[in-house]
Steps between C-alpha positions, in 0.01 A plus 500: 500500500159683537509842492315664804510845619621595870408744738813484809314668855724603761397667832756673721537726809828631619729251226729718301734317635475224267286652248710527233692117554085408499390659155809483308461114526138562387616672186812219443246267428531294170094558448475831605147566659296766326455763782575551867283574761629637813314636805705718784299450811560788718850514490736765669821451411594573147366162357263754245791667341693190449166381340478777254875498424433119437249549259691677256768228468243221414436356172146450588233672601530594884161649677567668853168526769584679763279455825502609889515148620197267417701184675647212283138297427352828362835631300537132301105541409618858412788398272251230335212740416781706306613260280384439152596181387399100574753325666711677826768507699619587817865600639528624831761804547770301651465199297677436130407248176818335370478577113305213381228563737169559289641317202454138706190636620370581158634158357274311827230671401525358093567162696173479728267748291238496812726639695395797710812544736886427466722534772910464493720335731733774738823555594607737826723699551562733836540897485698627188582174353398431149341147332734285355360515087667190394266294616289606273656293247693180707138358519274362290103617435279319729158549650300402817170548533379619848189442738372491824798291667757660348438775748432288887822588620632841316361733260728403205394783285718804478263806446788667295474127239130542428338539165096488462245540288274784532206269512674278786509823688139620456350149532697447864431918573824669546660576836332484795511849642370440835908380576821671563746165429553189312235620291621313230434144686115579554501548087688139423244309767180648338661415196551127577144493693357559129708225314728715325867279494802704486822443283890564617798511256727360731782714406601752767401802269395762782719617773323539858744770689476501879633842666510701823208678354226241449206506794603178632884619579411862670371439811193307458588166424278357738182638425579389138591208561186441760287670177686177270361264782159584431508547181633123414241355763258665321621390168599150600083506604355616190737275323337190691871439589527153633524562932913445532638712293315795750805456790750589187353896522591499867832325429533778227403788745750411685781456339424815301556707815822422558786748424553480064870463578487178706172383222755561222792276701249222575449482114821439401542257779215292344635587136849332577340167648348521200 
């Protein structure tokens, strides 16, 4: 296996919550990254002194920026520009790697040595639930690579899965600061406009946790999920998506606004057909 050096980025406002489940599982890893890079983007609860209390348990290095609230876009560019080494990371606060996480990364990477982006396949789990590590090993290594279709009907990366090259990230330009969501969608479509092909391990390595807290749950589901609308028109568009697959984002839209409870039921209707 190659050795490469890691920077992990994490952004977070208001998440002490699950801080700790979040960056313990970053410093479980069986290739331990070489630093941590975490911005706290305005928050006021006591996400800051969980931080710092953090920091001293890690057995890497762990860098703290502190802002007033520069939005997500701006924060993730942030947490880049403070790193120091070639290939990155991102977790988001609520998310977890199973322990294996980087180490299949690293060992795609020695696979496909033009690689410039590796992505894992995700597990979910809802509110304080925990992903189920023994996956991890009940599976066997395998890779697919990723382009333009792969993402028509979903956006099948998880932002928590991602690991990049530095020079993938300057040659698409970061984060588009000009938006508040999703802003990791805009990133993968420029990506894909200028050839670059991304790889999955398709083992469930990162866990996606949905709770009470996320935008989407507290009283705005709505206008995010009117904000996903155009946001997969517009990528299905600069995709050159072929002209059916654009009734799927209203299909999606709706579907997406009904109550999670009754969602959740409906899929494990469709799971026991299955």
């Amino acid at each position: 296996m190659n050795q490469i050096d890691i920077s992990v980025i994490m952004t977070v406002k208001n998440g002490s919550k699950y801080l700790e489940s979040s960056l313990s599982s970053v410093f479980s890893q069986t290739y331990l990254p070489k630093e941590v890079v975490v911005v706290n983007d305005g928050s006021d609860d006591d996400t800051w002194e969980v931080l710092k209390k953090l920091r001293h348990m890690a057995p890497v290095q762990v860098q703290l920026v502190d802002t007033q609230g520069v939005g997500r876009a701006r924060a993730l560019n942030l947490a880049v520009n403070h790193t120091r080494y070639s290939w990155l990371a991102n977790i988001d606060a609520d998310d977890q790697w199973l322990p294996e996480k980087l180490a299949q990364q690293v060992a795609t990477i020695s696979l496909f040595p033009n690689v410039e982006l590796v992505v894992t396949a995700s597990q979910i789990v809802y509110g304080e639930g925990e992903g189920e590590g023994e996956l991890v090993i009940s599976r066997g290594f395998s890779v697919t690579p990723m382009g333009c279709d792969s993402f028509y009907v979903n956006n099948p990366i998880n932002h928590s899965s991602i690991l990049f090259s530095r020079r993938f990230f300057d040659e698409v330009g970061g984060y588009d600061e000009a938006l508040f969501r999703q802003v990791d969608i805009d990133l993968w479509v420029r990506a894909l406009r200028k050839g670059f092909i991304f790889y999955q391990v398709d083992l469930p390595l990162t866990v996606k946790r949905l709770h009470e807290g996320q935008s989407f749950e507290v009283g705005n589901r709505l206008s995010y999920t009117f904000n996903s609308l155009k946001i997969s028109l517009k990528k299905l568009r600069q995709l050159k998506a072929p002209f059916y697959y654009f009734p799927i984002a209203f299909v999606k839209f709706f579907y997406n606004n009904i109550p999670r409870s009754i969602r959740r039921r409906l899929k494990r209707v469709s799971l026991w057909k299955l």
